[in-house]
Backbone as JSON Lines, residues from 0, in Angstrom:
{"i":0,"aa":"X","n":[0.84,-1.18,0.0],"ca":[0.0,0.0,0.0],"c":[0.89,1.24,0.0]}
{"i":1,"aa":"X","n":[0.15,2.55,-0.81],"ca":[1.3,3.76,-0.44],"c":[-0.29,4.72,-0.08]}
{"i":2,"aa":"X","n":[0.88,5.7,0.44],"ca":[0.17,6.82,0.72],"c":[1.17,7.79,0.23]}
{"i":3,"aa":"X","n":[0.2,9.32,0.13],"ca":[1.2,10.55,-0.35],"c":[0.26,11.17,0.63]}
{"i":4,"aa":"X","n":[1.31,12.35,1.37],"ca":[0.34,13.27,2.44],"c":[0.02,14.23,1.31]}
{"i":5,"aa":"X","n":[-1.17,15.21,1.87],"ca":[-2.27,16.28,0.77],"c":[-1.06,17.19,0.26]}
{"i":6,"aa":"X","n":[0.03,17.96,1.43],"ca":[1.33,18.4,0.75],"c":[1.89,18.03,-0.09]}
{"i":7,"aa":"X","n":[1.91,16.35,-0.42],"ca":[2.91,15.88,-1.56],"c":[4.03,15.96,-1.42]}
{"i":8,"aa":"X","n":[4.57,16.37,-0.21],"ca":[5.99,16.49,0.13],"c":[6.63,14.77,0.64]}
{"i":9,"aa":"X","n":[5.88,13.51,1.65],"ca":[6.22,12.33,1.55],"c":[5.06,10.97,1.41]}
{"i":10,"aa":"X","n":[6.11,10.25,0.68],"ca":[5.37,9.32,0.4],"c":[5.44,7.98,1.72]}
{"i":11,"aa":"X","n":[4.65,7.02,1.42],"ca":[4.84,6.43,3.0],"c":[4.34,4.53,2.33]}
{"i":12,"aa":"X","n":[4.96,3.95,2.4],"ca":[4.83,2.75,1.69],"c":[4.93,1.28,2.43]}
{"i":13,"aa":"X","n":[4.0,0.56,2.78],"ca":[4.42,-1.0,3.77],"c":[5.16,-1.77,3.27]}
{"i":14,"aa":"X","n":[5.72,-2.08,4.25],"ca":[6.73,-3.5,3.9],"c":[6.35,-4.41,4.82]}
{"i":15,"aa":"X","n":[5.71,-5.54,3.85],"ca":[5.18,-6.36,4.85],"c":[5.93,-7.45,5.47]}
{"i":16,"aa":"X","n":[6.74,-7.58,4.8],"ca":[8.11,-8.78,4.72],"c":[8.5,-8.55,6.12]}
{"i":17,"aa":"X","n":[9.11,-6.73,6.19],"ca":[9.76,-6.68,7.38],"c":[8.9,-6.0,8.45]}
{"i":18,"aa":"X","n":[7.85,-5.81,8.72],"ca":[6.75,-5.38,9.16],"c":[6.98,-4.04,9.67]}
{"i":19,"aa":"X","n":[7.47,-3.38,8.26],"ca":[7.45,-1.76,8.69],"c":[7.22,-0.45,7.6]}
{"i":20,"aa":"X","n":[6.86,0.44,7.75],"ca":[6.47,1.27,7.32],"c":[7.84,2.53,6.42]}
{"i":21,"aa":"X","n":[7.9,2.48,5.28],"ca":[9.35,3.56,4.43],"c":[8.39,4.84,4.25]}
{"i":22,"aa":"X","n":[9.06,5.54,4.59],"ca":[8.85,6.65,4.02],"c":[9.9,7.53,3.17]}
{"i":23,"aa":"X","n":[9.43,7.86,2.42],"ca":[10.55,8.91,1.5],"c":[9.86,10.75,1.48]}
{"i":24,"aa":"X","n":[11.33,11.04,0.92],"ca":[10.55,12.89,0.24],"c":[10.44,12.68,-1.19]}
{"i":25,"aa":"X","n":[9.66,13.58,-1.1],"ca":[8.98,13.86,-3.15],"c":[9.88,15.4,-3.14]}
{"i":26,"aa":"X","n":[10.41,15.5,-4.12],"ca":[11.1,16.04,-4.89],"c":[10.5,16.54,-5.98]}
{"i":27,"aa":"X","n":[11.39,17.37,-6.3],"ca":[10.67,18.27,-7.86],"c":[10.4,17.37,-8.85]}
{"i":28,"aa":"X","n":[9.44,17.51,-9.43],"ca":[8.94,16.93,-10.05],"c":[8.14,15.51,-10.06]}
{"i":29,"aa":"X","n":[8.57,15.71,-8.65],"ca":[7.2,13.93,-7.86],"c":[8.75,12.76,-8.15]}
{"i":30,"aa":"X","n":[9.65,13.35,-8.23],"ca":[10.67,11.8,-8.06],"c":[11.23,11.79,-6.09]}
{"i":31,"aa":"X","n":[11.32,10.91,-6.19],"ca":[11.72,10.2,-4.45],"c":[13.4,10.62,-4.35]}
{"i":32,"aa":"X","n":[13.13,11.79,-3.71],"ca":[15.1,12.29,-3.4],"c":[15.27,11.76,-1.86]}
{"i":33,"aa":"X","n":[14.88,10.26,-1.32],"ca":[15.94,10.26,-0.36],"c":[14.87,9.52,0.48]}
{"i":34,"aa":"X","n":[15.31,8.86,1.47],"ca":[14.1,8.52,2.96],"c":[13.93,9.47,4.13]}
{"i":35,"aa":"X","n":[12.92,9.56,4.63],"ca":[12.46,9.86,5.51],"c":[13.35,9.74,6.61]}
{"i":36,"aa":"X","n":[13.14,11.08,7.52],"ca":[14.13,10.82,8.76],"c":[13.3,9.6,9.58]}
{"i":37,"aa":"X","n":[14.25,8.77,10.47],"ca":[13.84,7.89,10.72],"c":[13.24,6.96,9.73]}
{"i":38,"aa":"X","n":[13.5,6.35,9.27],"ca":[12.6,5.83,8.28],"c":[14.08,4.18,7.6]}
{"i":39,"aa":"X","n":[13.13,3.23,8.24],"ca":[11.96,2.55,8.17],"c":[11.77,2.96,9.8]}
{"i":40,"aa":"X","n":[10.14,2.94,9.82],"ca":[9.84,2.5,11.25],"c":[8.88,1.47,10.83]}
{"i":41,"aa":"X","n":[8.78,0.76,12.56],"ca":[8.11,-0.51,13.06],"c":[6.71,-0.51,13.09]}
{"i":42,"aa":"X","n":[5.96,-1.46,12.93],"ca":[4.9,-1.59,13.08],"c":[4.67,-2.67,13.37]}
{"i":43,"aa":"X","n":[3.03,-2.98,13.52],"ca":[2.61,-4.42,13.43],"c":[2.75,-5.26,12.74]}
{"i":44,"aa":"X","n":[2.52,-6.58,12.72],"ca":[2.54,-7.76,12.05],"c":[1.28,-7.53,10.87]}
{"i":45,"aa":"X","n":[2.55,-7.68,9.45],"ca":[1.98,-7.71,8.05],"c":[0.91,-6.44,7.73]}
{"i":46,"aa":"X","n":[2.0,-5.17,7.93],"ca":[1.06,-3.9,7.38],"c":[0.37,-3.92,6.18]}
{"i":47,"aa":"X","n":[-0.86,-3.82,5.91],"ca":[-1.29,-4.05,4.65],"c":[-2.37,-2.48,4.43]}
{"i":48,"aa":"X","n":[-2.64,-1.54,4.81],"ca":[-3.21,-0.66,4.8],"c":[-2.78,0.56,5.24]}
{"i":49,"aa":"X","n":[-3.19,1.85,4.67],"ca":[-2.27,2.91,5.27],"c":[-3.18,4.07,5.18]}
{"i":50,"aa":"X","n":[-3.45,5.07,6.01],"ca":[-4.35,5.9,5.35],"c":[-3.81,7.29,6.18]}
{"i":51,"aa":"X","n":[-4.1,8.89,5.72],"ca":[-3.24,9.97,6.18],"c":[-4.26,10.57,6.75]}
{"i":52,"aa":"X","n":[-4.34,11.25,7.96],"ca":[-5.7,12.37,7.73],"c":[-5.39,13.59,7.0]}
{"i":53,"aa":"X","n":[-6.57,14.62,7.08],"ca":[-6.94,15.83,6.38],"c":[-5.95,16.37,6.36]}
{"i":54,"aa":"X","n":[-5.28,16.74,7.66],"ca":[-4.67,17.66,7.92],"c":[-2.94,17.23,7.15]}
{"i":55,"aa":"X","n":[-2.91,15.63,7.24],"ca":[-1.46,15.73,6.82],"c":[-0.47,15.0,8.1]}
{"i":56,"aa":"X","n":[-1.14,15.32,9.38],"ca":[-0.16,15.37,10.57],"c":[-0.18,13.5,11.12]}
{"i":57,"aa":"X","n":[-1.36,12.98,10.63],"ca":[-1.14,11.59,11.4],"c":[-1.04,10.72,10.28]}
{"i":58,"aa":"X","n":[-0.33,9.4,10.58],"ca":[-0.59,8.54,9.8],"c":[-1.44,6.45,10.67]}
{"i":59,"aa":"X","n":[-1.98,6.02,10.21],"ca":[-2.96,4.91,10.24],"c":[-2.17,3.82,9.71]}
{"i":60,"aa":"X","n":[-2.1,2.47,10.33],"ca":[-1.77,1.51,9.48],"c":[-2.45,-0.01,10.22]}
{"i":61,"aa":"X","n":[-3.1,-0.38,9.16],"ca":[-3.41,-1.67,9.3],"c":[-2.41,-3.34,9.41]}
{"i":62,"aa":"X","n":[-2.71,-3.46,10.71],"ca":[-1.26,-4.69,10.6],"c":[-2.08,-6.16,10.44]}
{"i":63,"aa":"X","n":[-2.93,-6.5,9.4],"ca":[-3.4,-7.71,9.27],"c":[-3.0,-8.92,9.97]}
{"i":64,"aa":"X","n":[-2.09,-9.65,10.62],"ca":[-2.35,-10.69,11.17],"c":[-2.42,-10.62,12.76]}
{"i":65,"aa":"X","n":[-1.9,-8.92,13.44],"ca":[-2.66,-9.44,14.25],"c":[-3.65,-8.27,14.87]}
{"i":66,"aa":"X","n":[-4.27,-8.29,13.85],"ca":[-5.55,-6.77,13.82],"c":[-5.8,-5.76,14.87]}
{"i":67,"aa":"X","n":[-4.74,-5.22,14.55],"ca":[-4.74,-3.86,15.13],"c":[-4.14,-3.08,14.08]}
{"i":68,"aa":"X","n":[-4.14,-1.8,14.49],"ca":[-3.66,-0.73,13.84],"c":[-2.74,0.3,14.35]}
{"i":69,"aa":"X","n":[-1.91,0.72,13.99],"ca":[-0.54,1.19,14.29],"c":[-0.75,3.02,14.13]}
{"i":70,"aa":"X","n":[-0.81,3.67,15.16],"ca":[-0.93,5.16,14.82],"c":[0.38,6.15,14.96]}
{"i":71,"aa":"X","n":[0.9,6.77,14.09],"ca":[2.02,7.51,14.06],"c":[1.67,9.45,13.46]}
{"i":72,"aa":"X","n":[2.37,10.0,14.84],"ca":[2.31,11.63,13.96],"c":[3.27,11.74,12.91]}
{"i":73,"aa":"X","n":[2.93,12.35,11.92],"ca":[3.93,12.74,10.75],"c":[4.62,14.29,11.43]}
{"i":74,"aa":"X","n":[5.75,14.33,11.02],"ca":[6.37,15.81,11.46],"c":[6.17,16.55,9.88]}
{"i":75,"aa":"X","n":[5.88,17.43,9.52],"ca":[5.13,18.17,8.72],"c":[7.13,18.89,8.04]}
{"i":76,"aa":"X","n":[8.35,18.94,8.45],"ca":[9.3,19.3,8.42],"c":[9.83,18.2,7.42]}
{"i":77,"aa":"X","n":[10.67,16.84,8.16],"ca":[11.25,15.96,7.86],"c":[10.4,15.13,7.26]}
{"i":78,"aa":"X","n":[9.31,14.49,8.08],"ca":[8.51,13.3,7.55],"c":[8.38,12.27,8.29]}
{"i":79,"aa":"X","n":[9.51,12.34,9.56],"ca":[9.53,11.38,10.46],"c":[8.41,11.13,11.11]}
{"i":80,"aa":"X","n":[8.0,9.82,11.25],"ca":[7.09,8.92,12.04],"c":[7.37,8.75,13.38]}
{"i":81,"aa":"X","n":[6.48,9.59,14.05],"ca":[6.84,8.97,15.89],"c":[5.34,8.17,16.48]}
{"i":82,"aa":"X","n":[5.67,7.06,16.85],"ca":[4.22,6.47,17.04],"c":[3.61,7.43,18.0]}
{"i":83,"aa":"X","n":[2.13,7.21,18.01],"ca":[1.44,8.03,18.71],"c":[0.18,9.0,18.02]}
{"i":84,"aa":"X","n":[-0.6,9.2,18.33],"ca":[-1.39,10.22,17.59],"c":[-1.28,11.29,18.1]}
{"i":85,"aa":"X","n":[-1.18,12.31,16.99],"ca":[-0.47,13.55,17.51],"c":[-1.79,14.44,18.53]}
């Protein structure tokens, strides 16, 4: 699954293999210049869903096998993921 926050500034992508969450920056012209500070972070077992709110500031992730969901603030600067809802 990916997500792009409403800024378009990072993209945020599961890895389910290693059960964690990449994020990168978007760059001119929408190409990926680099990862996210911090980035990979951890999540639950087999992220398969991802969703941003309105604002941009949180991110959602679905960890399918063992159903829960993983909540992280986005820093609106870097891009870094700190679990928690902001």
């Amino acid at each position: 699954m990916i997500a792009i926050t409403l800024s378009n500034k990072f993209l945020y992508v599961t890895d389910a293999a290693h059960n964690t969450i990449v994020g990168f920056v978007i760059g001119a012209g929408g190409t990926l210049s680099g990862p996210t500070t911090g980035s990979p972070s951890s999540t639950g077992n087999f992220p398969q869903g991802l969703a941003i709110d309105v604002r941009g500031s949180s991110l959602a992730v679905v960890n399918q096998n063992d159903n829960t969901l993983t909540y992280y603030s986005i820093d609106s600067t870097t891009g870094k993921l700190t679990t928690g809802r902001p």
